[in-house]
PDB file of N, CA, C and O in Angstrom, chain B, residues numbered from 101:
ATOM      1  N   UNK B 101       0.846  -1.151   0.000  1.00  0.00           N
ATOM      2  CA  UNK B 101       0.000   0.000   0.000  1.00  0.00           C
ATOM      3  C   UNK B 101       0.902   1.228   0.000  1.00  0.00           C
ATOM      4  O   UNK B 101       1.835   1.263   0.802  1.00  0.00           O
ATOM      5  N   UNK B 102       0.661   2.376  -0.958  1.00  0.00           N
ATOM      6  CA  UNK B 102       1.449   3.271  -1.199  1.00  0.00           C
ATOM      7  C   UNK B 102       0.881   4.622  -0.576  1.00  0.00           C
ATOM      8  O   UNK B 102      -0.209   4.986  -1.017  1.00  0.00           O
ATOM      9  N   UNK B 103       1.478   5.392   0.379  1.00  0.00           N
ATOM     10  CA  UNK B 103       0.731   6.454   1.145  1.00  0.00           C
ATOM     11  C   UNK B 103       0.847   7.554   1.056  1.00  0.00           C
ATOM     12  O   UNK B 103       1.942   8.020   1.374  1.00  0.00           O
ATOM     13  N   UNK B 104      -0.112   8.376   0.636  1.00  0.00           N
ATOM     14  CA  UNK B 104       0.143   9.375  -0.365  1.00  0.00           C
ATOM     15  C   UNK B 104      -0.240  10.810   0.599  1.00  0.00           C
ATOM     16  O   UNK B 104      -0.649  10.764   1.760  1.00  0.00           O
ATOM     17  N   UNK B 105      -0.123  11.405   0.221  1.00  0.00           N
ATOM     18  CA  UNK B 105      -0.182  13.034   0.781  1.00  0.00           C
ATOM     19  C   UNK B 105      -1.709  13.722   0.201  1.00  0.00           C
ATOM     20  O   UNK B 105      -1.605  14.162  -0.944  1.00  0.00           O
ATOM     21  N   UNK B 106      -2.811  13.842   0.702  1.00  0.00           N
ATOM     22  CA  UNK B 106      -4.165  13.552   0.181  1.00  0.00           C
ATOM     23  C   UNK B 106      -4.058  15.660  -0.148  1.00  0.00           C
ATOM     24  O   UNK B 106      -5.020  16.161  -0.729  1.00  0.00           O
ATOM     25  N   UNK B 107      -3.373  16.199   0.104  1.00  0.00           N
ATOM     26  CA  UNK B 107      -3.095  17.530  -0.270  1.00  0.00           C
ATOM     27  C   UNK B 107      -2.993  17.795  -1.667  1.00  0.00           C
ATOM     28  O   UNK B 107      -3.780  18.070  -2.573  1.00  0.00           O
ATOM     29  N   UNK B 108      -1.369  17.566  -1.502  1.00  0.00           N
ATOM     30  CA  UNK B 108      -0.208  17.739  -2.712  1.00  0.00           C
ATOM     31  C   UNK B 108      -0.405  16.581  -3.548  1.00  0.00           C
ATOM     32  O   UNK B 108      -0.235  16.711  -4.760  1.00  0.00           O
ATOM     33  N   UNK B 109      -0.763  15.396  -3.036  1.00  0.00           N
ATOM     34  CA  UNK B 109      -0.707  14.028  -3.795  1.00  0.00           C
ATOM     35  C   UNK B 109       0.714  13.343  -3.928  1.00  0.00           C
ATOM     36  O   UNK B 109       1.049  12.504  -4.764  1.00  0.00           O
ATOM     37  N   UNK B 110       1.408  13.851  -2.994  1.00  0.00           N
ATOM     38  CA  UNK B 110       2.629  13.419  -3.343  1.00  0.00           C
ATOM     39  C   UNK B 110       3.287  12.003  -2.364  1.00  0.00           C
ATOM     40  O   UNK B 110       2.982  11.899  -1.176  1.00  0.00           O
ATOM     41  N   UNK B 111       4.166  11.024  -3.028  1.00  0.00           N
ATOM     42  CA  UNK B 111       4.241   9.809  -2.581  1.00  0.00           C
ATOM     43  C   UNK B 111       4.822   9.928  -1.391  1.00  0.00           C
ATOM     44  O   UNK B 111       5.969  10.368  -1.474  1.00  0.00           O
ATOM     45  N   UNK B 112       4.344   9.630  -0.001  1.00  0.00           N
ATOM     46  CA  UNK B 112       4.934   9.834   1.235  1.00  0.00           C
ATOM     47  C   UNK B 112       5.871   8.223   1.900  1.00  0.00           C
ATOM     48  O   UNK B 112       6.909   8.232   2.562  1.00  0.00           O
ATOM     49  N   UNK B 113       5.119   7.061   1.468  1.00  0.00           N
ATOM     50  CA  UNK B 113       5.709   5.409   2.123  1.00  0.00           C
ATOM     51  C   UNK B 113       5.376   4.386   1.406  1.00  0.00           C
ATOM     52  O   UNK B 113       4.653   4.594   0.432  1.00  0.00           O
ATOM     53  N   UNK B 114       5.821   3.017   1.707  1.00  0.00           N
ATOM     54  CA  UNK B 114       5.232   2.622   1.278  1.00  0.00           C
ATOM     55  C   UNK B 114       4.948   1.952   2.539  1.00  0.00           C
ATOM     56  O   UNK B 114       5.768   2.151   3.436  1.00  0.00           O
ATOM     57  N   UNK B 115       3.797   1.079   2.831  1.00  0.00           N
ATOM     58  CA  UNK B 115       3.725  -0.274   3.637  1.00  0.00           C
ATOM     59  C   UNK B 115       3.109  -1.381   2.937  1.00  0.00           C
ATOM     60  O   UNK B 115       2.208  -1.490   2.106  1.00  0.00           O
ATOM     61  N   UNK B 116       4.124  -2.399   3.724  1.00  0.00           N
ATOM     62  CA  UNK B 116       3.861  -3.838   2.972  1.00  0.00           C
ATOM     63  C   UNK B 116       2.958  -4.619   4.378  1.00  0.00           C
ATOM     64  O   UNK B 116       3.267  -4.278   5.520  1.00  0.00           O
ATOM     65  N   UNK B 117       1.906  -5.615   4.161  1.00  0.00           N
ATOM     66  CA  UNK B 117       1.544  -6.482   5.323  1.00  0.00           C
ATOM     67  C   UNK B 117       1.206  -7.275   4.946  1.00  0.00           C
ATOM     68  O   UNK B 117       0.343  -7.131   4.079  1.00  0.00           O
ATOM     69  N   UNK B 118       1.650  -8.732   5.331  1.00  0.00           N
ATOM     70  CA  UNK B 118       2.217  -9.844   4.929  1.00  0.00           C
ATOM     71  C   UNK B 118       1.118 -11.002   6.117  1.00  0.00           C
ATOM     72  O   UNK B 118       1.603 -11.839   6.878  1.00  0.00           O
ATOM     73  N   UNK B 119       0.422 -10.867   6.041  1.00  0.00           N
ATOM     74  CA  UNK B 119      -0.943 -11.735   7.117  1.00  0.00           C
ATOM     75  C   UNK B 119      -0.572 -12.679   7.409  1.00  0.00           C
ATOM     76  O   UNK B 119      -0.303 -12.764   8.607  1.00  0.00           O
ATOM     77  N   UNK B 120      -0.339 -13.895   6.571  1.00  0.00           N
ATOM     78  CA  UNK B 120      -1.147 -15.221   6.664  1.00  0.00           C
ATOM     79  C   UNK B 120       0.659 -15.818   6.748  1.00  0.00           C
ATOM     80  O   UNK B 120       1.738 -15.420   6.311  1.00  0.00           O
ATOM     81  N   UNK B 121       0.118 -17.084   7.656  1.00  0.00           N
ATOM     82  CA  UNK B 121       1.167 -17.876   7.849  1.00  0.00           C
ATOM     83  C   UNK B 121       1.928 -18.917   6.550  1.00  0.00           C
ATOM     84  O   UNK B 121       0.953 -19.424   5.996  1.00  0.00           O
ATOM     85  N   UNK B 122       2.862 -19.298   6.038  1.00  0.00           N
ATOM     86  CA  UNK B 122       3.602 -20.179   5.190  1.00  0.00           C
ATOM     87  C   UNK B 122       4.477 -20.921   5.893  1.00  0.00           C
ATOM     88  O   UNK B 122       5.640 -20.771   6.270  1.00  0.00           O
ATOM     89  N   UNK B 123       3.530 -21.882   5.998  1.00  0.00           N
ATOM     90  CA  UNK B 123       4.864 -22.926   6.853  1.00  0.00           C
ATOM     91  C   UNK B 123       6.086 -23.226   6.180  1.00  0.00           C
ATOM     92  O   UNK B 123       6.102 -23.442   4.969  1.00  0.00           O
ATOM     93  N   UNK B 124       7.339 -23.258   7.052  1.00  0.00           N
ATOM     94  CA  UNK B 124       8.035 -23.776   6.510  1.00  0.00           C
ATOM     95  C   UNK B 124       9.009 -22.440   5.644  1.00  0.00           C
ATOM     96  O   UNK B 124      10.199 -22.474   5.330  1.00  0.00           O
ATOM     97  N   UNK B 125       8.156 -21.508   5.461  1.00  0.00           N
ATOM     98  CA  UNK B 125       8.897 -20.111   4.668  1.00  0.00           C
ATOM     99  C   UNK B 125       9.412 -18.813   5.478  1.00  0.00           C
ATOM    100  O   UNK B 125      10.327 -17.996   5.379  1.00  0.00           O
ATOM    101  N   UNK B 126       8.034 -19.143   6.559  1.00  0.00           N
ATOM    102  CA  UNK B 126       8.396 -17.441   7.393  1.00  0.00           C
ATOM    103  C   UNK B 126       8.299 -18.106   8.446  1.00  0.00           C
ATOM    104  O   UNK B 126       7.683 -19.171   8.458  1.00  0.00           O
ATOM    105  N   UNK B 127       9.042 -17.470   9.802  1.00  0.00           N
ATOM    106  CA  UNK B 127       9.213 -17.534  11.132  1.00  0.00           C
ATOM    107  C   UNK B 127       7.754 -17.039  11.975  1.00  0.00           C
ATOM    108  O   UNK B 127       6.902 -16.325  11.445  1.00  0.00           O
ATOM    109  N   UNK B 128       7.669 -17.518  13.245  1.00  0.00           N
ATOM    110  CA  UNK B 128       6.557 -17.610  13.970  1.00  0.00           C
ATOM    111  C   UNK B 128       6.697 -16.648  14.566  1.00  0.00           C
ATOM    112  O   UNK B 128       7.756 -16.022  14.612  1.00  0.00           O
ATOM    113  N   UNK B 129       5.513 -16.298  15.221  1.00  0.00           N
ATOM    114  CA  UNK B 129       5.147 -14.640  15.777  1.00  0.00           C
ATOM    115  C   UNK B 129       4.695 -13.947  14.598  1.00  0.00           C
ATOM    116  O   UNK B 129       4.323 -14.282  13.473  1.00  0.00           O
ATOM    117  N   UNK B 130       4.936 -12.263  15.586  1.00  0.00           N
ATOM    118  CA  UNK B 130       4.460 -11.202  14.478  1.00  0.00           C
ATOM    119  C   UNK B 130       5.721 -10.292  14.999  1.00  0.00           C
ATOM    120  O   UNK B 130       6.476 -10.259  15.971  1.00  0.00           O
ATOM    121  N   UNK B 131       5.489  -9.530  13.703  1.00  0.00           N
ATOM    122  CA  UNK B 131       6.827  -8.238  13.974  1.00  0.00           C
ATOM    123  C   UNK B 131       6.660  -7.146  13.236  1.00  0.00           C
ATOM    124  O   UNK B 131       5.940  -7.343  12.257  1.00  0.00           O
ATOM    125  N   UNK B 132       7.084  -6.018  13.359  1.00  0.00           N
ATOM    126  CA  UNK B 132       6.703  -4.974  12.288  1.00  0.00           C
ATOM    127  C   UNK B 132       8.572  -4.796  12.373  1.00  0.00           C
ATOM    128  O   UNK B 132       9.428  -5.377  13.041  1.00  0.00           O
ATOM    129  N   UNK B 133       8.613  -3.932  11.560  1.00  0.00           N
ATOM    130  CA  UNK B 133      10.095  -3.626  10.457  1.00  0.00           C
ATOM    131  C   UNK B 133      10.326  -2.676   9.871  1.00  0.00           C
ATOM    132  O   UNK B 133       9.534  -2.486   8.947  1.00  0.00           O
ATOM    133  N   UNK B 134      11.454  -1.594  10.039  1.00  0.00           N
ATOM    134  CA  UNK B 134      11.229  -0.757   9.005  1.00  0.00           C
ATOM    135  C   UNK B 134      12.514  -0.854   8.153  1.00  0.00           C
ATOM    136  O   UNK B 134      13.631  -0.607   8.606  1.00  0.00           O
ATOM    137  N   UNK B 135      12.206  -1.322   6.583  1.00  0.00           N
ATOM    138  CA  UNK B 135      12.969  -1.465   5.465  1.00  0.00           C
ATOM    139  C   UNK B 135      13.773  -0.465   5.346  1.00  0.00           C
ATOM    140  O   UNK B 135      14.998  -0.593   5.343  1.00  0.00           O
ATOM    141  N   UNK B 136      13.057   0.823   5.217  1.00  0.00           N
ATOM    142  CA  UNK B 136      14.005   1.789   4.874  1.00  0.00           C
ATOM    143  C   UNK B 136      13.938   2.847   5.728  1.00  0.00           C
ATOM    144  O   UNK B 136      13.167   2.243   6.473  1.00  0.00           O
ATOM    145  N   UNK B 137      14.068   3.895   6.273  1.00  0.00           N
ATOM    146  CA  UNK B 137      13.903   5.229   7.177  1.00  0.00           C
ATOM    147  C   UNK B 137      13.880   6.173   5.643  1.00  0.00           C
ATOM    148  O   UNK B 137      14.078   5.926   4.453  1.00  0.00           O
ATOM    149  N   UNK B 138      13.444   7.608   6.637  1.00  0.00           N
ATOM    150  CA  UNK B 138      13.231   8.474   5.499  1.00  0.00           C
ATOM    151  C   UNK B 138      14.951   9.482   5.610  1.00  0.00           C
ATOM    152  O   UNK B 138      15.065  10.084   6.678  1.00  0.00           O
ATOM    153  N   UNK B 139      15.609   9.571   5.066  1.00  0.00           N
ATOM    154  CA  UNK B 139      16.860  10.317   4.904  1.00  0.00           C
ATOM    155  C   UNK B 139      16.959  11.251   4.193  1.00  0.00           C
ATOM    156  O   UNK B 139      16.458  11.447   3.087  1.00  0.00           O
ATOM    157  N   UNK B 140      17.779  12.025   4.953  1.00  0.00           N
ATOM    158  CA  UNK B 140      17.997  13.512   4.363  1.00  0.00           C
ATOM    159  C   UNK B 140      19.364  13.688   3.340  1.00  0.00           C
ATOM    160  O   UNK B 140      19.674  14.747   2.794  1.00  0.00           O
ATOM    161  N   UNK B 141      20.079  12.437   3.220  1.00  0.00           N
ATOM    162  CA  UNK B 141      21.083  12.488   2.231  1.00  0.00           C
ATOM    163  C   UNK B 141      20.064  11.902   0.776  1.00  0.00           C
ATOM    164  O   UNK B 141      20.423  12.351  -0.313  1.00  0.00           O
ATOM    165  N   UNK B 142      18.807  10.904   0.788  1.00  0.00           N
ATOM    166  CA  UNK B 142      18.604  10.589  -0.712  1.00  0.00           C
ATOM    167  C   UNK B 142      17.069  10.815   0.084  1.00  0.00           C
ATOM    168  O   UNK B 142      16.506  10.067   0.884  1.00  0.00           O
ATOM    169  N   UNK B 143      16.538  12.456  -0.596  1.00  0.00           N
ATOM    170  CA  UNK B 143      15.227  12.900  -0.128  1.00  0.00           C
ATOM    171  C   UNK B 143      14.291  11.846  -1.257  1.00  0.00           C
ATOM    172  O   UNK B 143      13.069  11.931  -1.132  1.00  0.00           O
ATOM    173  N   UNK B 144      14.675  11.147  -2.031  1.00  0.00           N
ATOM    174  CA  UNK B 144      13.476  10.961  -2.961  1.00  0.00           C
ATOM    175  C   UNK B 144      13.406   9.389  -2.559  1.00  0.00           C
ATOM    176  O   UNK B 144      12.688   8.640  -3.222  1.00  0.00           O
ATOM    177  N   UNK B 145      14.349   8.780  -1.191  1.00  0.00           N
ATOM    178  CA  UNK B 145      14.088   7.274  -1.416  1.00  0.00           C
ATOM    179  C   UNK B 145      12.588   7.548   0.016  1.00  0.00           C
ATOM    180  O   UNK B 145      12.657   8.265   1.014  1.00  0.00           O
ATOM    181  N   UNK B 146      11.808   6.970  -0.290  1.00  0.00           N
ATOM    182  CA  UNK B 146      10.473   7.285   0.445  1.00  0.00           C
ATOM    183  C   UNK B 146      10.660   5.963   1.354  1.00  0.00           C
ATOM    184  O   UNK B 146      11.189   4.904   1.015  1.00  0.00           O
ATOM    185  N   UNK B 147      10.074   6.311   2.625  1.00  0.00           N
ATOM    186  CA  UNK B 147      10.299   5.176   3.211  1.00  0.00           C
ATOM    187  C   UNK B 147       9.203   3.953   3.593  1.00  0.00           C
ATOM    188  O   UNK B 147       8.009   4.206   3.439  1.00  0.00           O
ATOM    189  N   UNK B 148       9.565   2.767   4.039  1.00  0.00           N
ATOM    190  CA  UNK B 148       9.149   1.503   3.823  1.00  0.00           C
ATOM    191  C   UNK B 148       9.135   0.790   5.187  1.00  0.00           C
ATOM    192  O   UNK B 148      10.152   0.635   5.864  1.00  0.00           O
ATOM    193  N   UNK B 149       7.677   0.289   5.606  1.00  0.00           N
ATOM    194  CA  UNK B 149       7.982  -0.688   6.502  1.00  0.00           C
ATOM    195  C   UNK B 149       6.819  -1.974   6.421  1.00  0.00           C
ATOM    196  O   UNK B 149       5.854  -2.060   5.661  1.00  0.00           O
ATOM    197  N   UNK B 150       7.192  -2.756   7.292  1.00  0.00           N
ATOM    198  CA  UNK B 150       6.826  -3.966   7.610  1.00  0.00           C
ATOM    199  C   UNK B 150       5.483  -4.266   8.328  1.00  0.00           C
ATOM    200  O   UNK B 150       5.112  -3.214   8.848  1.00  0.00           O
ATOM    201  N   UNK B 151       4.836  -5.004   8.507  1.00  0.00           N
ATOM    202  CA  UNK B 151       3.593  -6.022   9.510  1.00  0.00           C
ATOM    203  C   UNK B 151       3.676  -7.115   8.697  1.00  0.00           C
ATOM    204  O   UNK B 151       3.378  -7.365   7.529  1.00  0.00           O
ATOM    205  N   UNK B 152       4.364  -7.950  10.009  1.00  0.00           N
ATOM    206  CA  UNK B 152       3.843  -9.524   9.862  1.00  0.00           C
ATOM    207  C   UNK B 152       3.342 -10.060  10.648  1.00  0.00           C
ATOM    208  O   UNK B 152       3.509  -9.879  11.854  1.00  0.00           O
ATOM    209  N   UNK B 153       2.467 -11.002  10.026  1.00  0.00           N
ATOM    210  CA  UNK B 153       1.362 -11.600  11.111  1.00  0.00           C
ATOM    211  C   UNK B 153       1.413 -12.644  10.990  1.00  0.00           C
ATOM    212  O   UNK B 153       1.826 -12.909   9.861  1.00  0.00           O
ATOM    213  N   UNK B 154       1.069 -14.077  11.959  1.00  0.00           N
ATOM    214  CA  UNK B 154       0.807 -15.250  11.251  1.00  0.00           C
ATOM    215  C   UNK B 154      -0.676 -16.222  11.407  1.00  0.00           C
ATOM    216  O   UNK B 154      -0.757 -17.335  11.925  1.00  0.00           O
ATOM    217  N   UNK B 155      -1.672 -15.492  10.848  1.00  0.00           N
ATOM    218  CA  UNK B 155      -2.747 -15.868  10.687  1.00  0.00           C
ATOM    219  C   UNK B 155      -3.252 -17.015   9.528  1.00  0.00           C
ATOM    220  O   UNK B 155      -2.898 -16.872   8.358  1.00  0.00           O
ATOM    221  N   UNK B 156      -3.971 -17.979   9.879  1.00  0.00           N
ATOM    222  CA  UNK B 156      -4.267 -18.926   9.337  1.00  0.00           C
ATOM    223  C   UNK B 156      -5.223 -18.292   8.009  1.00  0.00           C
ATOM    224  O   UNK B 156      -6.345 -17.793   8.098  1.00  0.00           O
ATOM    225  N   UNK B 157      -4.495 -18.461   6.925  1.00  0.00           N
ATOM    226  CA  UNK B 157      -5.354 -18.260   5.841  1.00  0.00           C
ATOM    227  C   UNK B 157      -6.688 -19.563   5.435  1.00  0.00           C
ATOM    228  O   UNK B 157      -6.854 -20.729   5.793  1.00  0.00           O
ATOM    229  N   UNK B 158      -7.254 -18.855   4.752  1.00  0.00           N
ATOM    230  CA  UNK B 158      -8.540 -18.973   4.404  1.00  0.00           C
ATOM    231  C   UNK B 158      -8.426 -20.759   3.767  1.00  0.00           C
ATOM    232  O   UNK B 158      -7.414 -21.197   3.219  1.00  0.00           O
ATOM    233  N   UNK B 159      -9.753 -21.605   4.016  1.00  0.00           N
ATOM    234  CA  UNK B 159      -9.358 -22.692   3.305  1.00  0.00           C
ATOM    235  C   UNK B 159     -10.810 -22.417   2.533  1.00  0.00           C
ATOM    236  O   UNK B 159     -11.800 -21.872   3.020  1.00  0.00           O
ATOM    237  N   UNK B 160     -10.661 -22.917   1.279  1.00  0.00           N
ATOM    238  CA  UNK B 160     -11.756 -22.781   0.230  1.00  0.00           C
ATOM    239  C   UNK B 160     -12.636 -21.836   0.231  1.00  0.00           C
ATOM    240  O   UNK B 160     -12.551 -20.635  -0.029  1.00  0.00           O
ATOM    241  N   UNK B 161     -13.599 -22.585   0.590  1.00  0.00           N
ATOM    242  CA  UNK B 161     -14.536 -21.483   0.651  1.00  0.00           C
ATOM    243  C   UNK B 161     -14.926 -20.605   2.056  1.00  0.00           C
ATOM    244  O   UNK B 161     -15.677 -19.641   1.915  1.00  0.00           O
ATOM    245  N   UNK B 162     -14.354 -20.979   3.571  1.00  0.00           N
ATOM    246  CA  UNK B 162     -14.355 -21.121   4.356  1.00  0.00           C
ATOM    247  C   UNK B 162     -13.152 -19.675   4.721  1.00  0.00           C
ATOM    248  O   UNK B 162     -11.932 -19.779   4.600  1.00  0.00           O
ATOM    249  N   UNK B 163     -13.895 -18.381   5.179  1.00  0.00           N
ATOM    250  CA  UNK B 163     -13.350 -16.874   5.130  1.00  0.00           C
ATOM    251  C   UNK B 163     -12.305 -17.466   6.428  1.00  0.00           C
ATOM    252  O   UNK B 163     -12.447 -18.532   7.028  1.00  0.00           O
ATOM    253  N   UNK B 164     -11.573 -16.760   6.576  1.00  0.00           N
ATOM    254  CA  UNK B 164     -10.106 -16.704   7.530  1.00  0.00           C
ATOM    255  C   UNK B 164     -10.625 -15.719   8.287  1.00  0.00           C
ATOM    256  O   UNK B 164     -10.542 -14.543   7.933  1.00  0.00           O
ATOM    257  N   UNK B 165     -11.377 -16.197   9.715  1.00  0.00           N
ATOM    258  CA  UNK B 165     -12.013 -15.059  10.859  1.00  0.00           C
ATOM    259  C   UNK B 165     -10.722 -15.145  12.023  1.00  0.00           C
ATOM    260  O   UNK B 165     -10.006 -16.060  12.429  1.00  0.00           O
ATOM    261  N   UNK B 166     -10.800 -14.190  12.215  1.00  0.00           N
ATOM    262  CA  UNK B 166      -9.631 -13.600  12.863  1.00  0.00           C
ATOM    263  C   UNK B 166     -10.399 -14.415  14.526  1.00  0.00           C
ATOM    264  O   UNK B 166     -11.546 -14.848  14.641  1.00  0.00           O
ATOM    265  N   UNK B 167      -9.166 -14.390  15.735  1.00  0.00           N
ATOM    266  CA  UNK B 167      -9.550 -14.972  17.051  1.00  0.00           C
ATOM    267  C   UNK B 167      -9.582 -13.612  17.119  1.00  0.00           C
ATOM    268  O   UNK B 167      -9.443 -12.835  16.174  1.00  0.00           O
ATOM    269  N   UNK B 168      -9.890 -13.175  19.011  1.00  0.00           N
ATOM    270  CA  UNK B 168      -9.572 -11.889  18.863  1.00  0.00           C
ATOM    271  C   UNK B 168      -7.933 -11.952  19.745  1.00  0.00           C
ATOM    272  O   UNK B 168      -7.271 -11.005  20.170  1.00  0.00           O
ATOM    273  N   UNK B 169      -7.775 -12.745  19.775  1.00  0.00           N
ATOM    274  CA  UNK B 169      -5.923 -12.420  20.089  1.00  0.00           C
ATOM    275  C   UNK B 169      -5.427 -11.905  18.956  1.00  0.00           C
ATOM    276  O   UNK B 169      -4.396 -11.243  19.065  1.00  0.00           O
ATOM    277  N   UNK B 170      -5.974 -12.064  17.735  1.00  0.00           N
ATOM    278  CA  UNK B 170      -4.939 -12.255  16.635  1.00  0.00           C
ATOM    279  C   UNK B 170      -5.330 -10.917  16.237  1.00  0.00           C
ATOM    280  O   UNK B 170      -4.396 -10.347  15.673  1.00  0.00           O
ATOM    281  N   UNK B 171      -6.374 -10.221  16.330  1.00  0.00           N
ATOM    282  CA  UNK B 171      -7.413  -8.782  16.315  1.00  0.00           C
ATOM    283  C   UNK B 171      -5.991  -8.065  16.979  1.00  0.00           C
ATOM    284  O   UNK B 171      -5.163  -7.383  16.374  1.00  0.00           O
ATOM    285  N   UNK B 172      -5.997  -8.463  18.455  1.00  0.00           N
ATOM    286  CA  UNK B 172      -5.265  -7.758  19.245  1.00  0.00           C
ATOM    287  C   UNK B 172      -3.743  -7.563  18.986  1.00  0.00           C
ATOM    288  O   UNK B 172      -3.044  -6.630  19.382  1.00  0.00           O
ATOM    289  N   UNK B 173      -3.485  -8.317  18.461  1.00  0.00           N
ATOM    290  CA  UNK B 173      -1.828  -8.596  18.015  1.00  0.00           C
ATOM    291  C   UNK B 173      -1.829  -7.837  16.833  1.00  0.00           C
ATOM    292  O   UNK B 173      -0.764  -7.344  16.461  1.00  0.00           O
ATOM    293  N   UNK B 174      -2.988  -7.644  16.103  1.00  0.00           N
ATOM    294  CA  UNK B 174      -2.452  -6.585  14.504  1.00  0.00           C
ATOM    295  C   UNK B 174      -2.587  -5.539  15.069  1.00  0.00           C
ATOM    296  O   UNK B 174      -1.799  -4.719  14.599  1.00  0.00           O
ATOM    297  N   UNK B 175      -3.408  -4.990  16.132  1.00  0.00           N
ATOM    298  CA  UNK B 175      -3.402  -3.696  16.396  1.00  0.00           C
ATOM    299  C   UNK B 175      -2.279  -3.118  17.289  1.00  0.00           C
ATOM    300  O   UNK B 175      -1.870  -1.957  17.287  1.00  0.00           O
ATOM    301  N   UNK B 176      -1.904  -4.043  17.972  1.00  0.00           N
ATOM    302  CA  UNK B 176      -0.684  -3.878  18.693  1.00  0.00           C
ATOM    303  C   UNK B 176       0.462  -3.378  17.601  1.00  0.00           C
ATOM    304  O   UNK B 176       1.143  -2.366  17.771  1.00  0.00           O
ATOM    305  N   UNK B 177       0.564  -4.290  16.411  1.00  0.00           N
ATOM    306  CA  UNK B 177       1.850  -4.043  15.467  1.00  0.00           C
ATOM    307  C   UNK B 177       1.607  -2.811  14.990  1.00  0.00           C
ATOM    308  O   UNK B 177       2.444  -1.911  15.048  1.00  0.00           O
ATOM    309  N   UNK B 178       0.462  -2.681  14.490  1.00  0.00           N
ATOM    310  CA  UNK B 178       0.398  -1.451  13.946  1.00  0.00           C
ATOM    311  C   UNK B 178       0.224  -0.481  14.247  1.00  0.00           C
ATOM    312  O   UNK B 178      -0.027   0.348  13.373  1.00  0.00           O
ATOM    313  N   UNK B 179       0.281   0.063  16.130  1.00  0.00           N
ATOM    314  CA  UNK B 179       0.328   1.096  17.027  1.00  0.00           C
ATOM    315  C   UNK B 179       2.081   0.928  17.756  1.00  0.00           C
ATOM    316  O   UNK B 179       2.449   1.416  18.825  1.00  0.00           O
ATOM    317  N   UNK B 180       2.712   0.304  17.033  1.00  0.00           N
ATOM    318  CA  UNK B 180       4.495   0.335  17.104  1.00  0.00           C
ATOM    319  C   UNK B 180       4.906   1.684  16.188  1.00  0.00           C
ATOM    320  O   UNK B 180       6.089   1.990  16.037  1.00  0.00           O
TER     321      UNK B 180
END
């Protein structure tokens, strides 16, 4: 998701959030991250961060309802 300046329109971050668990690919827990910071030596690299979560994705037809620990744990990351 790219976060824009609802003024000027101009590109302010990006954020990436990465939900659902892959066994075997990503590590357990949750974490937020920041890829890049915003710097005053390269003003045009915009900065970038992280939410990972590891929530059980969806099986078929069957929606992926959140517990509310898992409610509580995205809001936690994303008030870091």
């Amino acid at each position: 998701m790219d976060l824009c300046c609802l003024l000027v329109g101009t590109h302010k971050g990006t954020f990436y959030l990465d939900p659902y668990t892959r066994y075997g690919e990503k590590y357990g827990g949750s974490w937020v991250d920041a890829g890049r910071l915003r710097s005053s030596q390269y003003p045009s690299a915009v900065p970038l961060s992280f939410i990972n979560l590891n929530i059980t994705p969806s099986l078929g037809s069957v929606p992926a309802l959140l517990e509310f620990s898992q409610v509580f744990e995205l809001f936690t990351m994303v008030s870091e």
